[in-house]
Residue, then its C-alpha position, 0 to 999 in steps of 0.5 A: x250085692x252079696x245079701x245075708x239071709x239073716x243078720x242075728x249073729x250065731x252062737x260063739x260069733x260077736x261083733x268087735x273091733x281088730x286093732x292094727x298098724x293100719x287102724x281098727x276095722x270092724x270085724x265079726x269074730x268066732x270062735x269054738x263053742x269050746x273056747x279052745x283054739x286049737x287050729x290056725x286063724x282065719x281071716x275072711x275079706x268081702x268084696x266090692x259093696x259087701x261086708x263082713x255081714x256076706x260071711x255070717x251064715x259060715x261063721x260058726x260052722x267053720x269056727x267049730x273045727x277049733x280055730x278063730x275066724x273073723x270076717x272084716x270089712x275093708x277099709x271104708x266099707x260099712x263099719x270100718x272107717x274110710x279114708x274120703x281124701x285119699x285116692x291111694x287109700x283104695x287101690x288094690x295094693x294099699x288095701x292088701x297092706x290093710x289084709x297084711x296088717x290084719x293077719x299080722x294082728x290075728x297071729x303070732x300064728x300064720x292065717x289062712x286068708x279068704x277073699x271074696x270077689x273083689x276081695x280075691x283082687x285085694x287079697x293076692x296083691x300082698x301075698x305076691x309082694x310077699x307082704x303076707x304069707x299066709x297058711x293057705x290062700x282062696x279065691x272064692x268067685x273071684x277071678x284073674x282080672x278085670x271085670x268084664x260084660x254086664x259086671x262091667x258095666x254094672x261097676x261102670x255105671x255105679x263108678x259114674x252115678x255116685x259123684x253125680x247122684x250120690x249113695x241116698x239117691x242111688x238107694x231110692x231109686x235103683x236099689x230100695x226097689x230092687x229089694x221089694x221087687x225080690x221080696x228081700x225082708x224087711x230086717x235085711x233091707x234096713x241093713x243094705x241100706x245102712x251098709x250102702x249109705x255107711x259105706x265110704x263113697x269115695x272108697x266106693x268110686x275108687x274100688x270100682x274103678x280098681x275092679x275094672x282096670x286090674x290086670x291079669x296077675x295069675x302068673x305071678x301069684x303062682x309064682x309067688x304061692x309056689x315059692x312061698x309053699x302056700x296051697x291055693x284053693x279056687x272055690x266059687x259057684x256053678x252058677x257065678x255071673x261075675x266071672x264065669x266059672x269057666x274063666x275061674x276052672x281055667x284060673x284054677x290050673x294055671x294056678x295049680x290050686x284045688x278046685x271046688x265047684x259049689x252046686x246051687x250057688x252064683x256068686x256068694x256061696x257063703x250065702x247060698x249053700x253055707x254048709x256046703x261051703x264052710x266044709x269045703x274050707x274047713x277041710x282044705x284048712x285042715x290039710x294045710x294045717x297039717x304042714x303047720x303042727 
């Protein structure tokens, strides 16, 4: 579970509502201190029980350069309004309609998309259907496939507790003293507890299902990124222990895509070194601009 290290929202950031053909999600949104958008958007995805929240502490940084971010969270988590009594609202192919139909809605200019973990899952099922086509494209702790080890099991054993216990007594007796025994602040706690409980269980149980049974699509995203002329940048922490980085360097050369190993990072490194990785962004979102303007 990515955990922001604050909540208050930077300069030039605000909290907002991005309507599209698929529905409203919630969406943090920055832009320049100057007000001038001069460079191509940005849309950046959570993965599986995070949110918009993950991506605040880069936020500003990357809205500096002169371009409009925004950060979301996917259908039926935290804010954005989930679909309880549909299984097929949840499977990596329909939320990257959801993606596809956010970068329509930011344009008319192309996107440079940002997926998360989970969200590098979700993110790449468009742009190899062709559904989306964005200006660059990165995998950030994310990797070729299913989970697997204790991530696995870790997904496993949440997919099997929510029908069983629900999402308030997972809180209360797995969670909630996670935070104290890792002396998470007392602000931040209240918000994983009501992005835990905001979120959509079912969605919850669907995507953790999607995490442990997505196949190897590198090959294909290659192919798909090459034809369509889409640099691809895989970025993720020295220290991830959900894909190993050793499995994602590999993903890297298979895809042909630029690398960036972030020092004292795990699995969120836009949470554990935000400058670090908000340079390492804005200048792979610079180069791919130049192909724009």
């Amino acid at each position: 579970m990515s955990t922001p290290r604050f909540l208050k929202l930077p300069a030039g950031v605000r909290r907002t509502f991005v309507e599209t053909s698929r529905g409203a999600f919630a969406a943090l949104e920055a832009l320049p201190g100057s007000g001038v958008v001069e460079r191509c958007p940005a849309l950046l995805v959570p993965g599986f029980t995070g949110s918009k929240e993950d991506f605040i502490a880069v936020l500003e940084t990357l809205a500096r350069a002169g371009r409009r971010v925004v950060a979301v969270d996917m259908r039926g988590q935290y804010e954005s309004k989930g679909s309880p009594d549909d299984p097929a609202a949840y499977t990596r192919a329909a939320l990257g309609e959801d993606i596809a139909a956010l970068a329509e809605a930011l344009g008319p200019e192309p996107v440079h998309v940002v997926g998360h973990s989970f969200g590098g899952l979700v993110t790449r099922e468009p742009v190899i259907s062709g559904l989306l086509r964005p200006v660059s494209y990165t995998l950030m702790s994310s990797g070729p496939g299913a989970l697997t080890g204790r991530a696995a099991a870790n997904a496993k054993a949440l997919r099997e507790a929510i029908p069983e216990l629900g999402m308030a007594r997972i809180w209360e007796v797995h969670l909630a003293p996670d935070m104290v025994a890792r002396s998470v602040p007392e602000e931040i706690v209240t918000f994983l507890k009501a992005r835990a409980l905001g979120s959509c269980p079912h969605g919850l149980v669907c995507m953790a299902g999607e995490l442990l049974s997505a196949p190897d699509r590198v090959d294909e995203l290659a192919k798909a990124a090459e034809d369509a002329d889409v640099p691809i940048l895989v970025l993720y922490g020295e220290d991830d222990d959900v894909w190993d980085p050793r499995v994602q360097a590999t993903m890297a050369e298979r895809l042909g895509a630029a690398r960036v190993v972030i020092p004292s990072a795990a699995h969120s490194p836009a949470v554990e070194a935000p400058e670090t990785t908000a340079s390492a962004l804005t200048a792979f979102w610079n180069q791919a601009d130049r192909h724009i303007f």
